[in-house]
SEGUTOR-338909 format. One line per 2 residues: number of its first residue (from 1); their letters; for each residue x, y, z of N, C-alpha, C, O. Coordinates in pm, whole numbers, plus 50000, padded with zeros to 5 digits. Example, Ala and Ser with C-alpha at 12.3 -4.5 7.8 and 13.67 -1.06 7.14 Angstrom:
BEGIN
1> as> 51319 49431 50780 51230 49550 50780 51320 49670 50780 51424 49668 50846; 51285 49775 50708 51367 49894 50714 51290 50003 50787 51341 50114 50804
END
This chain:
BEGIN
1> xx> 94681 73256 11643 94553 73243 11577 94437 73223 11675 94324 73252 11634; 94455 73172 11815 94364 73193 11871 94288 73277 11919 94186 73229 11969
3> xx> 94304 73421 11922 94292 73573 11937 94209 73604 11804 94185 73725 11810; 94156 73553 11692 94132 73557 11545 93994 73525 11599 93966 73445 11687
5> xx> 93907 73608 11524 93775 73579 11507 93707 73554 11390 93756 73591 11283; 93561 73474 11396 93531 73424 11263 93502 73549 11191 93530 73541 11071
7> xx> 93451 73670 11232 93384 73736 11159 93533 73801 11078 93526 73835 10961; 93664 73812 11154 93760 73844 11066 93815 73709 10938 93872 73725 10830
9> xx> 93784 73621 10986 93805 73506 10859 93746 73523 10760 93796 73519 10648; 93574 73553 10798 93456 73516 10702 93491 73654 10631 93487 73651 10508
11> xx> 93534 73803 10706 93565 73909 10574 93698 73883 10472 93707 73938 10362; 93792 73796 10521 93881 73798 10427 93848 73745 10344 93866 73792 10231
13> xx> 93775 73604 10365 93766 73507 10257 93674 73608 10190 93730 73639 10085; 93529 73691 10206 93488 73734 10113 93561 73822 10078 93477 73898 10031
15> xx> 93692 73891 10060 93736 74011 09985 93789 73887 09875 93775 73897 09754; 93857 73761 09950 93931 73692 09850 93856 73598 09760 93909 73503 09703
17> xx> 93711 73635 09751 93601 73545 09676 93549 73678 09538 93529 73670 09416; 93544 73779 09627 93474 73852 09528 93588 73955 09480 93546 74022 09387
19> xx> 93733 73990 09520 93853 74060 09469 93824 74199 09484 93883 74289 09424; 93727 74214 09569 93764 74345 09599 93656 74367 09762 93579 74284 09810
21> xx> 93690 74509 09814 93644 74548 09910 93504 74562 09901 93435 74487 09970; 93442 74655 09821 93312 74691 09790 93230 74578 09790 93123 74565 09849
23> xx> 93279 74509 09730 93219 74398 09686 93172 74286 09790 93068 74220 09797; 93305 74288 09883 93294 74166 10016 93185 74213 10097 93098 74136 10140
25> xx> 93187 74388 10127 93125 74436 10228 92957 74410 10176 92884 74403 10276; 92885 74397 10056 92760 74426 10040 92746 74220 10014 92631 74181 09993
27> xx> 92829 74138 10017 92818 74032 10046 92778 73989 10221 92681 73923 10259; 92885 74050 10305 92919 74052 10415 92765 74148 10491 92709 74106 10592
29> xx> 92730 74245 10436 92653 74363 10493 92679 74447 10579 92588 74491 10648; 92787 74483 10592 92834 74562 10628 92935 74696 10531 92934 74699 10408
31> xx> 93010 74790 10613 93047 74891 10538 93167 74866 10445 93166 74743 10437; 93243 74898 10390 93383 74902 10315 93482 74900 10451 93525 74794 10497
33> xx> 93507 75011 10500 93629 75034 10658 93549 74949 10720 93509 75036 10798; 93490 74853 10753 93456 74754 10851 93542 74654 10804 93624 74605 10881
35> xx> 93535 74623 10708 93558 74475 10582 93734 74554 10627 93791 74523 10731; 93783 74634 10546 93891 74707 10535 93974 74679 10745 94066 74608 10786
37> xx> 93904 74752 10800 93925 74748 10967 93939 74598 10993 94044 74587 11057; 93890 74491 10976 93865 74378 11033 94024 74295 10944 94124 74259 11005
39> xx> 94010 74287 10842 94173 74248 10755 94272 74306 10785 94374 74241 10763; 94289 74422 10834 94368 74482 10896 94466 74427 11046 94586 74419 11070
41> xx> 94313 74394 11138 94384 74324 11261 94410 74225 11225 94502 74172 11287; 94349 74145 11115 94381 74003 11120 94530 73983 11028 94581 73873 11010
43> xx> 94569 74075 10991 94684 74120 10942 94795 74151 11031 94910 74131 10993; 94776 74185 11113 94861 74243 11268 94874 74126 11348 94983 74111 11404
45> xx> 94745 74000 11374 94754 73888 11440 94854 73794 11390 94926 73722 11460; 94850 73802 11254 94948 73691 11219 95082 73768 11155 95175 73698 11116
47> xx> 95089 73873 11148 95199 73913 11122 95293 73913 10998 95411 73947 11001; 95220 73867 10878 95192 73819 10748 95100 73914 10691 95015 73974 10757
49> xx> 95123 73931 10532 95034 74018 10448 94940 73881 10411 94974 73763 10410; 94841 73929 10388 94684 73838 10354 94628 73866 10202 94570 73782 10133
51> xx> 94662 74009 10163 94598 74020 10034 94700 74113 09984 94766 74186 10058; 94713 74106 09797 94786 74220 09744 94745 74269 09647 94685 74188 09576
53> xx> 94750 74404 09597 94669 74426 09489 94719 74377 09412 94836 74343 09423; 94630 74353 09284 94667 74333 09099 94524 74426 09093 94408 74431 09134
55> xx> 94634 74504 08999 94518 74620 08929 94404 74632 08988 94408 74706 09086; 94302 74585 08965 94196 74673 09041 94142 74553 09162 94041 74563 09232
57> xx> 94237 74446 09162 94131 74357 09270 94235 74318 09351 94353 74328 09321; 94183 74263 09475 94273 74219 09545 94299 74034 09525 94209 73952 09509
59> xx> 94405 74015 09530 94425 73869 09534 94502 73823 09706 94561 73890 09791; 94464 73688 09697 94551 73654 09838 94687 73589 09868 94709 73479 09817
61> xx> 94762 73635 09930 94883 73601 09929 94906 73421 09970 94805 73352 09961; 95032 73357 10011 95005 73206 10013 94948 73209 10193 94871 73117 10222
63> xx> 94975 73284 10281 94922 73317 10388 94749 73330 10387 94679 73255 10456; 94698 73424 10306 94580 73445 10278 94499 73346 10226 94390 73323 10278
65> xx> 94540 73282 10125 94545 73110 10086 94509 72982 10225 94420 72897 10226; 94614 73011 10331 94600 72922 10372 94516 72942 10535 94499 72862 10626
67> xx> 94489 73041 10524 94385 73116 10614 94254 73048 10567 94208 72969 10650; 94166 73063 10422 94106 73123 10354 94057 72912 10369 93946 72858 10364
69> xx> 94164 72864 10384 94138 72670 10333 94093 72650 10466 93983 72595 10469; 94170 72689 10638 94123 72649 10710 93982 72726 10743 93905 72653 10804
71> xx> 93926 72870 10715 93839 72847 10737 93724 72772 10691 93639 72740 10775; 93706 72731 10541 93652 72643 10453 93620 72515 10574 93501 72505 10605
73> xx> 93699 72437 10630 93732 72331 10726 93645 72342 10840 93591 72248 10898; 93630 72532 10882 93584 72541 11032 93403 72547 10983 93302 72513 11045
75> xx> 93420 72595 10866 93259 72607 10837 93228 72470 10763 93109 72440 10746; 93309 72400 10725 93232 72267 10724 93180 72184 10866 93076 72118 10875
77> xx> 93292 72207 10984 93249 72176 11050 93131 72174 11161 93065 72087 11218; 93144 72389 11161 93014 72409 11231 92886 72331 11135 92806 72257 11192
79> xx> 92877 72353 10995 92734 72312 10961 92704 72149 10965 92591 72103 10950; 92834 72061 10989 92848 71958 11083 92766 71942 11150 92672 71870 11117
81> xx> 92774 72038 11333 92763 72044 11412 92607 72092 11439 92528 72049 11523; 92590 72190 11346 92432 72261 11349 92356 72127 11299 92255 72091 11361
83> xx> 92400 72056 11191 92318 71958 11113 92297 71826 11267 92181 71797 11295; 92366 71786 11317 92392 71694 11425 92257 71722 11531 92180 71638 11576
85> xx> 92260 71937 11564 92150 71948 11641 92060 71926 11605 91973 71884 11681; 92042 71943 11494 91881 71964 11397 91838 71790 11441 91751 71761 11523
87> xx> 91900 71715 11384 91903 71554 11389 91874 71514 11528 91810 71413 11555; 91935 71619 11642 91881 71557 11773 91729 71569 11805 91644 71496 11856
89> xx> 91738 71741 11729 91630 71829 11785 91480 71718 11692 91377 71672 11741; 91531 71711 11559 91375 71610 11512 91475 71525 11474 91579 71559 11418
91> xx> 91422 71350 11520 91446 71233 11457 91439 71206 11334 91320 71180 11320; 91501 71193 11212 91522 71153 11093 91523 71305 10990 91509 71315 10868
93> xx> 91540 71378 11063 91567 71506 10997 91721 71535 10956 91815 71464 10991; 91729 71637 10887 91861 71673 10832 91840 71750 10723 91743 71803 10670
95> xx> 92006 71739 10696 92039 71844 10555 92160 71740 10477 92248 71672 10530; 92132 71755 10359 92230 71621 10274 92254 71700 10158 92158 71711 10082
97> xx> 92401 71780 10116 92435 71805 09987 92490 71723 09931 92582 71655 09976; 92428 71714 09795 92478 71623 09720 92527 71701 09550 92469 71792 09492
99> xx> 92625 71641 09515 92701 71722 09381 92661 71629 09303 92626 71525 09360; 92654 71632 09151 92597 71506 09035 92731 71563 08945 92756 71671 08999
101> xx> 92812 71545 08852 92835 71577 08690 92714 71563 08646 92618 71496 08685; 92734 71651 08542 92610 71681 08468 92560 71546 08381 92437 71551 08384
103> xx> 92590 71464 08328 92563 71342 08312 92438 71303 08420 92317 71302 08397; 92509 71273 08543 92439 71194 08649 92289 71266 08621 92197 71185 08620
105> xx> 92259 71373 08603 92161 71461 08664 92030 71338 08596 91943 71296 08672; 92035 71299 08460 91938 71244 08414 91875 71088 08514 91769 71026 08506
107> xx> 91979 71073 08591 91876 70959 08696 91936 70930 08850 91921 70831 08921; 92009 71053 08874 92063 71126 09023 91833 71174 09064 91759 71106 09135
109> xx> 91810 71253 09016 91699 71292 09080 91557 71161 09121 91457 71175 09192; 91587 71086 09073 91481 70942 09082 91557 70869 09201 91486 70831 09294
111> xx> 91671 70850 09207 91739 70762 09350 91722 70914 09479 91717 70889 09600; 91715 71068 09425 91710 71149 09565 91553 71117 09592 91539 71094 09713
113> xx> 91481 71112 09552 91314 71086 09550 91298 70962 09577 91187 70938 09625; 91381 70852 09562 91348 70701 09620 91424 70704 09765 91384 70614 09838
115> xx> 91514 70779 09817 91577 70785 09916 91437 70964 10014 91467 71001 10128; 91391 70990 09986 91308 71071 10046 91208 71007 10031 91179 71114 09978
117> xx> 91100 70924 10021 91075 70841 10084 91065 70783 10219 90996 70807 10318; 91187 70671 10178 91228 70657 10308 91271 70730 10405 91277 70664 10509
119> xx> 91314 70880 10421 91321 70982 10504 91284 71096 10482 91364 71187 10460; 91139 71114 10483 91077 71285 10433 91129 71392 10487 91132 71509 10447
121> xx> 91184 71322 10618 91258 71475 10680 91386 71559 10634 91431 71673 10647; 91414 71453 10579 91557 71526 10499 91537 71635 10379 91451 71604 10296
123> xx> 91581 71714 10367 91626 71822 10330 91758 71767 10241 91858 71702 10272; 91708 71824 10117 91829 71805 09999 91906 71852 09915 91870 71825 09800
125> xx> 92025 71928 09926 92035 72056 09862 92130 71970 09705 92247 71933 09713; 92047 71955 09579 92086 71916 09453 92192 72023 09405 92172 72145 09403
127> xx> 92312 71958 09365 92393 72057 09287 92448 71940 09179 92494 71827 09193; 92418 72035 09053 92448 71989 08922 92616 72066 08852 92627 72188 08842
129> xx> 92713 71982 08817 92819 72098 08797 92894 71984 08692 92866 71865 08704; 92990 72031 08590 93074 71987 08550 93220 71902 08630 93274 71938 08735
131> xx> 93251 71801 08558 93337 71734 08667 93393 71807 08743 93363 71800 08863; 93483 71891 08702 93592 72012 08766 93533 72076 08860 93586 72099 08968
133> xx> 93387 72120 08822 93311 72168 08920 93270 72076 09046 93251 72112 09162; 93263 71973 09002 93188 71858 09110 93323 71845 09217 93308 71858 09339
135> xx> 93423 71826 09172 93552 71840 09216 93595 71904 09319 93628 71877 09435; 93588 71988 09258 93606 72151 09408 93501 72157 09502 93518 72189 09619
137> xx> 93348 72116 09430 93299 72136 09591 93284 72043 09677 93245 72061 09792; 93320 71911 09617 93388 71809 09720 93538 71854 09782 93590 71833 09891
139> xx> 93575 71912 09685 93746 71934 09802 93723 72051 09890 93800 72053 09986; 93638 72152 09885 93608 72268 09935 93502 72213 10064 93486 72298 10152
141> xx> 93424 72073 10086 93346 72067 10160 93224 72095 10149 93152 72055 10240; 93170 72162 10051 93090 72239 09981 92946 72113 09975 92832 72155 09996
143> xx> 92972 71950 09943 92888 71841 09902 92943 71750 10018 93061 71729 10047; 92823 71698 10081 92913 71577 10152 92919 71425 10037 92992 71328 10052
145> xx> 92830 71444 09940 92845 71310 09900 92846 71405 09701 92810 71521 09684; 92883 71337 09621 92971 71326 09469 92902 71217 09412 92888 71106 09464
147> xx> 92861 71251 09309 92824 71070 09237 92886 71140 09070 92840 71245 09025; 92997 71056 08995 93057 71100 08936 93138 70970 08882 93162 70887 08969
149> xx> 93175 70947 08774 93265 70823 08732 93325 70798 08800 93310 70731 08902; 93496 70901 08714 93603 70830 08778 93634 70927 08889 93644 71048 08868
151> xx> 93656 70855 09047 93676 70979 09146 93784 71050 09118 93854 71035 09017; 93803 71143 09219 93893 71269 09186 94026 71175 09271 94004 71089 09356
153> xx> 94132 71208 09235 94288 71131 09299 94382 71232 09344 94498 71211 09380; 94304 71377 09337 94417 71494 09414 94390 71496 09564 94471 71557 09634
155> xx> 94310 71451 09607 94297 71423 09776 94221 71322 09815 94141 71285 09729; 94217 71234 09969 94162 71101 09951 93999 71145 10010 93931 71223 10077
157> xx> 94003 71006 09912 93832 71030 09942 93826 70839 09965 93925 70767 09980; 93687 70795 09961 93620 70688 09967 93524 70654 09847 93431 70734 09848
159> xx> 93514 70539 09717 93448 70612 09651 93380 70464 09632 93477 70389 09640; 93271 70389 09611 93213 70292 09591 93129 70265 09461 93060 70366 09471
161> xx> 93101 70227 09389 93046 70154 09271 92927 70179 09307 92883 70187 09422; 92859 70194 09181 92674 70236 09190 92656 70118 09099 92628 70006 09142
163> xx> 92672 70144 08979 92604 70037 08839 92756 70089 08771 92851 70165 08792; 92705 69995 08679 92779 70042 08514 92728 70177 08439 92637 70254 08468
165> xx> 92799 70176 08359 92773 70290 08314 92889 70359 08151 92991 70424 08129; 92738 70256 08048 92808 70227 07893 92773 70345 07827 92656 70382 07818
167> xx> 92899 70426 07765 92889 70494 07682 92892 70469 07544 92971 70378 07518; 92847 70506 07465 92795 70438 07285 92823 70569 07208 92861 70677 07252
169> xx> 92792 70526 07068 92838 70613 06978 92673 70631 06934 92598 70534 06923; 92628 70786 06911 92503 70813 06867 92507 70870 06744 92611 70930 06714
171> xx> 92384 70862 06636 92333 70965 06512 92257 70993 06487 92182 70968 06581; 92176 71063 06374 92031 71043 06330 91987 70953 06291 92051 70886 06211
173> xx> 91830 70906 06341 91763 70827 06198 91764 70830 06104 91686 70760 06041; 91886 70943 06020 91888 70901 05862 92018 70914 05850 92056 70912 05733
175> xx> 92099 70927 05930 92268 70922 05878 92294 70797 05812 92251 70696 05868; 92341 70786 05728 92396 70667 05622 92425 70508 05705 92390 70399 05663
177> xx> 92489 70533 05818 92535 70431 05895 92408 70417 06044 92432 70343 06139; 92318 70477 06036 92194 70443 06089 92151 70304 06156 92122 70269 06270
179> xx> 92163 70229 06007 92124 70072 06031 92218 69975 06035 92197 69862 06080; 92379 70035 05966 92466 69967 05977 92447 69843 06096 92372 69849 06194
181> xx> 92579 69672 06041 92600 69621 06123 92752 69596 06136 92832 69558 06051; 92782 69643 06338 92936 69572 06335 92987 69719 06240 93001 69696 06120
183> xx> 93012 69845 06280 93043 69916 06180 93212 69941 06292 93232 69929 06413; 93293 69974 06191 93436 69940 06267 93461 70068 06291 93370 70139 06250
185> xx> 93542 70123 06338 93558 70282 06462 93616 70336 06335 93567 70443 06297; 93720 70275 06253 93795 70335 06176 93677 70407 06061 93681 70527 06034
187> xx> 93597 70335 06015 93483 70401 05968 93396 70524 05936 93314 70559 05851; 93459 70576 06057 93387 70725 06142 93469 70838 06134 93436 70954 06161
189> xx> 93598 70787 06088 93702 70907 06093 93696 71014 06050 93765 71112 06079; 93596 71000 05961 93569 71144 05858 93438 71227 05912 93407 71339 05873
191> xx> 93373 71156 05999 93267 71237 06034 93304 71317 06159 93407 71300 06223; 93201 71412 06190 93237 71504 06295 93178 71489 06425 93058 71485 06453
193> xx> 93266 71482 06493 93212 71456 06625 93189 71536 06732 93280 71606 06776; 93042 71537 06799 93026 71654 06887 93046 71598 07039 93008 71499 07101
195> xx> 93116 71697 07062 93252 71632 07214 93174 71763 07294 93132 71872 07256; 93180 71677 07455 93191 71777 07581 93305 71835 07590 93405 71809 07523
197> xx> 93287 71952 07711 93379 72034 07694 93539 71958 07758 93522 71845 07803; 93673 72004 07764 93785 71910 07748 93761 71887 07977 93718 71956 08069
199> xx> 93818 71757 07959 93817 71700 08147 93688 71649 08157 93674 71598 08268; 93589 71641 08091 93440 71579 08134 93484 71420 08098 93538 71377 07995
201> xx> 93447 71359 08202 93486 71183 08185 93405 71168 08063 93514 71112 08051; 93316 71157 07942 93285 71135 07856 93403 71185 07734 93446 71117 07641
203> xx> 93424 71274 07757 93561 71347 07629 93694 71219 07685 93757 71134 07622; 93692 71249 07790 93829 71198 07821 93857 71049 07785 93965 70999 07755
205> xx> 93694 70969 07798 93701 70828 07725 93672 70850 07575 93707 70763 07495; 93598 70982 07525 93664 70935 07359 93817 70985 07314 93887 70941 07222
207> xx> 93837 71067 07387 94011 71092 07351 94062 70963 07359 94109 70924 07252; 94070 70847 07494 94120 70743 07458 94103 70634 07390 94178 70538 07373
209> xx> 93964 70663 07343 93898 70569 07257 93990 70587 07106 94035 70493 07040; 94002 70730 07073 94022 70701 06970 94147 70705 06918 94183 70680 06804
211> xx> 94233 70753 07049 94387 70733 07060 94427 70593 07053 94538 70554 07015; 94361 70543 07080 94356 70374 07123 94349 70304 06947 94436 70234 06895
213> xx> 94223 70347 06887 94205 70344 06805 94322 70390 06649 94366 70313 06565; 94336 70494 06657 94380 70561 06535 94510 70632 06606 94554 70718 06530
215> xx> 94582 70625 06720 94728 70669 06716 94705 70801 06723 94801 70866 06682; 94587 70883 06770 94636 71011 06790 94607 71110 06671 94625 71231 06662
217> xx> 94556 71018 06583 94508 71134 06460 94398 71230 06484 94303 71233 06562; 94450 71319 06376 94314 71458 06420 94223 71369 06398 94224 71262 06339
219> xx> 94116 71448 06473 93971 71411 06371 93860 71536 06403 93867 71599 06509; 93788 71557 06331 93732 71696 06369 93601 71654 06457 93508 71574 06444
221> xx> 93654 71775 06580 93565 71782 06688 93482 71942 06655 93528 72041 06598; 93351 71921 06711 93284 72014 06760 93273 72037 06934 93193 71964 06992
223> xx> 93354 72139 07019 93307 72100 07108 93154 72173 07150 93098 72260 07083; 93105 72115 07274 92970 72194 07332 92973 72138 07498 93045 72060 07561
225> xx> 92827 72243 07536 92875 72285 07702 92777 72191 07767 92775 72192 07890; 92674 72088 07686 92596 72013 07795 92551 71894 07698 92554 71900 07576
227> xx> 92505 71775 07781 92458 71652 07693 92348 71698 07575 92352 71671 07455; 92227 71795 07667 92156 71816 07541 92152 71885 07492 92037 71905 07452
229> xx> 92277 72008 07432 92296 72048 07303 92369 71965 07260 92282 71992 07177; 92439 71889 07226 92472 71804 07178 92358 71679 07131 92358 71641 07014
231> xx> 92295 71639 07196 92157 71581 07130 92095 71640 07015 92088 71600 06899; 92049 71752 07076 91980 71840 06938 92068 71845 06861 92005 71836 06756
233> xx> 92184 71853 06831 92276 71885 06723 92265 71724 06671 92202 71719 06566; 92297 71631 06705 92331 71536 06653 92197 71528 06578 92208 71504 06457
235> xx> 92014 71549 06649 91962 71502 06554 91895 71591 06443 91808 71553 06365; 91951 71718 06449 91959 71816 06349 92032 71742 06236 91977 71750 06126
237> xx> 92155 71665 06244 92240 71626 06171 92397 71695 06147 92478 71673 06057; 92405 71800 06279 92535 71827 06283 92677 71735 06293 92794 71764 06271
239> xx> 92619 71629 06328 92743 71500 06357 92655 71426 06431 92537 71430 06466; 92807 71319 06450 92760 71227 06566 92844 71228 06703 92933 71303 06743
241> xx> 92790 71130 06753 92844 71180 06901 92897 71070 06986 92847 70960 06963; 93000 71075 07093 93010 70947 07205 92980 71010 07304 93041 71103 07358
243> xx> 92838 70938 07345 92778 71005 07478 92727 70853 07539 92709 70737 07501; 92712 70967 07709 92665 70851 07818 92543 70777 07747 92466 70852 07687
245> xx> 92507 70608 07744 92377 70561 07709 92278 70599 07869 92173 70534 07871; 92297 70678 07980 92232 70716 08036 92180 70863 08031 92095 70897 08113
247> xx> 92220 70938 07954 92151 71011 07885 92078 71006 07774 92017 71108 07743; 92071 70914 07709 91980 70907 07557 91842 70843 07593 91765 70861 07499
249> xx> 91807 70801 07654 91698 70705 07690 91586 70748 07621 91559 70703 07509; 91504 70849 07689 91435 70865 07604 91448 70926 07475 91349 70884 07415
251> xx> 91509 70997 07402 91513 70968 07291 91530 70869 07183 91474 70863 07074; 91619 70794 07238 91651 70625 07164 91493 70585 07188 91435 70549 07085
253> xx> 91437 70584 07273 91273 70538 07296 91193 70596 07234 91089 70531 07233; 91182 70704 07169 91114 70791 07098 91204 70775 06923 91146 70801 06818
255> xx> 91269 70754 06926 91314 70726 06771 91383 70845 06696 91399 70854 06575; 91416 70927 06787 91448 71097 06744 91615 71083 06756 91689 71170 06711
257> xx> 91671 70943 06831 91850 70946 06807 91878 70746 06822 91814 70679 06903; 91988 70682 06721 92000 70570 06737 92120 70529 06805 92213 70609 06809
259> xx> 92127 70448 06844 92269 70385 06883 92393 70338 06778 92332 70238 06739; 92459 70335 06738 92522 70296 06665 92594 70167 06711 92639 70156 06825
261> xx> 92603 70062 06608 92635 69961 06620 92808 69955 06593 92855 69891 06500; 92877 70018 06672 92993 70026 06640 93121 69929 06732 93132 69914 06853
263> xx> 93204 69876 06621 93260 69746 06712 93329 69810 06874 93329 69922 06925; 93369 69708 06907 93430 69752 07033 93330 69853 07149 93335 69869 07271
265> xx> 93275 69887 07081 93142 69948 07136 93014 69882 07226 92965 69796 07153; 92945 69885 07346 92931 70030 07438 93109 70001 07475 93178 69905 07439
267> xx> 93146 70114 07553 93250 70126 07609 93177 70115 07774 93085 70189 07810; 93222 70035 07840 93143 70009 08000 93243 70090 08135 93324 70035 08208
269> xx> 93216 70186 08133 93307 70254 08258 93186 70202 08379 93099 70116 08373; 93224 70297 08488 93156 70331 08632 93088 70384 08688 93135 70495 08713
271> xx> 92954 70367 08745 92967 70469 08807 92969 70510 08949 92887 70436 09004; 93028 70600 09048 93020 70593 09195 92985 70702 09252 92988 70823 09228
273> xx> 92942 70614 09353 92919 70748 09489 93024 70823 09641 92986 70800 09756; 93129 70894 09619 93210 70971 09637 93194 71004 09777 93074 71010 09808
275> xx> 93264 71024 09861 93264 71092 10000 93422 71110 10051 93509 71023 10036; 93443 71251 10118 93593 71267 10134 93610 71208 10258 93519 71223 10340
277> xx> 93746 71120 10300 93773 71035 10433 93785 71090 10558 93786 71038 10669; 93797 71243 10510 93829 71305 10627 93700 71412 10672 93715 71502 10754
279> xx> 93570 71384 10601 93481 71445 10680 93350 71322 10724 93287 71229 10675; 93366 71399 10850 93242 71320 10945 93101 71366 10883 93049 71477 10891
281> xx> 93044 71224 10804 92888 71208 10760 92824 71220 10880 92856 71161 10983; 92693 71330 10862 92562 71332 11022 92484 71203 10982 92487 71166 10864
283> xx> 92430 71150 11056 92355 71011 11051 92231 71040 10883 92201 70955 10800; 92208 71120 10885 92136 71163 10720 92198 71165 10583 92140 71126 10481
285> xx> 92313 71211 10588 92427 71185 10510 92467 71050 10464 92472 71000 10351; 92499 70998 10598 92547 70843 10587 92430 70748 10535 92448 70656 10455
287> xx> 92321 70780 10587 92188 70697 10502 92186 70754 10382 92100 70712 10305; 92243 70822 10353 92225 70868 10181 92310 70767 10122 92277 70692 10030
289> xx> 92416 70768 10178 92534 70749 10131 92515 70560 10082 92553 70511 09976; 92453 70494 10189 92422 70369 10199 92355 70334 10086 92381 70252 09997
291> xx> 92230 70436 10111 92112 70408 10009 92196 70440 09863 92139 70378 09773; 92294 70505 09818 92326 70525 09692 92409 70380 09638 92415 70343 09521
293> xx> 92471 70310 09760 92549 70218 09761 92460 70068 09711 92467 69976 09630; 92375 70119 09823 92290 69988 09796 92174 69973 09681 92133 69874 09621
295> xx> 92141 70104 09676 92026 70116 09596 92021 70163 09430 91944 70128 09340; 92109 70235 09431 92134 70359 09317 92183 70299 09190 92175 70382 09099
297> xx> 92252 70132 09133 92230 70098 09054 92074 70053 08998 92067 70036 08877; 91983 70039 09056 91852 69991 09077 91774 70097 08978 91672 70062 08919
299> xx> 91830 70229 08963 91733 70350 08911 91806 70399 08788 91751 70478 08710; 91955 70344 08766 91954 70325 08621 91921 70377 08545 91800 70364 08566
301> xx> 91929 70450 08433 91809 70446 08298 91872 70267 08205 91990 70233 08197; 91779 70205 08162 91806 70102 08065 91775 70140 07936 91727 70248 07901
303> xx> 91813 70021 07846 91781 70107 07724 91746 69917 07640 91841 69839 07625; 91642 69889 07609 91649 69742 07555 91757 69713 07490 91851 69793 07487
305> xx> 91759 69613 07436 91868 69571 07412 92034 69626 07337 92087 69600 07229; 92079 69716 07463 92184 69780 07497 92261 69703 07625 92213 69611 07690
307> xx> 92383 69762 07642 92446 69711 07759 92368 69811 07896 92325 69926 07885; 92367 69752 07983 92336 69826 08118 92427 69813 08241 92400 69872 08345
END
């Protein structure tokens, strides 16, 4: 592998990103037999097949696979290394990716703006994704820092506590149980509930909420793909809902969705700020990382008299 060049890594991985040739080369910019020529030697170097067809695309073999992870590794590291110069070249400068679940997004952007501030030079590249999503581009290298409930446990990471973080049961201002007090879970069984999509830490605590609750009985779900269609639905009057109380804020403040007073209710999970053990933070990173530690319960959304 030492005879291997990046530009033959960087074409495989794009044939094995986009599944076909055509496709890598106008990613890559270059021709088709370049892309084609370059997989070829790197096919001859290791002496192993790299890609095989299925019908019209190419997929990668477990060789091609494990080509495809270390380069992932080498380009985390160069932009490592570029980020390190930048940091020499201007004092308090940098580049800091950061991943949110889509949850976080509603008060992730007030702690990146209280942390720029204190360092204008930084450069911040925001990525908003579903857990699964937040997931991979922490395992891919893709984010140096994750802020996300419960961390991911398929590879080690480091993951520290921000605030709390109470999820509640929501409805309309005119659903029947509106003003209710102390209303008991069993209560609700008949109404419909609008659920994130399945693996989002919000679904996954009402699945156990209500497994916990009721043994596993159906109960009819609606699912949907983000907090606020699910808002609008709930205050259309499509159902009700168990969502983050850090997403409702302003609406609970505006009077357009209520909390429900339901026993056993808020449910108080976590929330943290994520970093994998095995990659080296640039000094910009690591002040992120601090500032989320130290600071990032502080920016919160609250909600009066709710749990926080």
């Amino acid at each position: 592998m030492r005879h291997t060049t990046l530009k033959q890594l960087r074409f495989l991985s794009a044939v094995i990103k986009t599944g076909t040739v055509t496709a890598a080369s106008a990613v890559m910019n270059v021709t088709p037999p370049a892309i084609t020529a370059q997989v070829k030697a790197l096919e001859d170097l290791v002496g192993l097949p790299l890609l095989e067809r299925v019908g019209d695309r190419f997929l990668p073999t477990s060789a091609g696979r494990e080509i495809a992870s270390t380069l992932d590794r080498i380009e985390a590291l160069l932009n490592e290394c570029s980020g390190a110069l930048a940091e020499m070249r201007e004092a308090g400068a940098g580049r800091v990716a950061v991943g949110v679940v889509s949850t976080a997004r509603y008060f992730a952007p007030t702690v990146l703006a209280a942390f720029r501030k204190e360092r204008p030079k930084v450069d911040i590249d925001f990525i908003v994704g579903n857990r699964d999503e937040t997931i991979l581009r922490l395992r891919n290298y893709e984010v140096d820092l994750a802020v996300m409930g419960r961390p991911p446990g398929e590879f080690d990471v480091e993951a520290k506590a921000i605030g709390k973080h109470p999820q509640v049961m929501i409805c309309a201002p005119d659903h029947p149980l509106a003003r209710e007090r102390n209303i008991p879970l069993e209560a609700l069984m008949g109404e419909t509930f609008l659920v994130r999509e399945a693996n989002s830490g919000t679904r996954n605590s009402f699945a156990q909420l209500i497994l916990k609750q009721d043994g596993g009985r159906d109960v009819r779900e609606f699912e949907m793909g983000s907090n606020e269609t699910i808002k609008q639905a709930v205050m259309a009057g499509l159902g009700i809902s168990f969502i983050s109380c850090h997403t409702i804020a302003a609406e609970v403040e505006a009077g357009r969705l209520v909390i429900m007073d339901v026993i056993g209710l808020p449910l108080i999970k976590t929330w943290h700020v994520v970093r994998r053990t095995d990659k080296r933070l640039l000094p910009s990173a690591e002040a992120m990382y601090r500032f989320w530690v130290e600071h990032g319960g502080d920016y919160l959304p609250k909600i009066t008299g709710h749990a926080d």
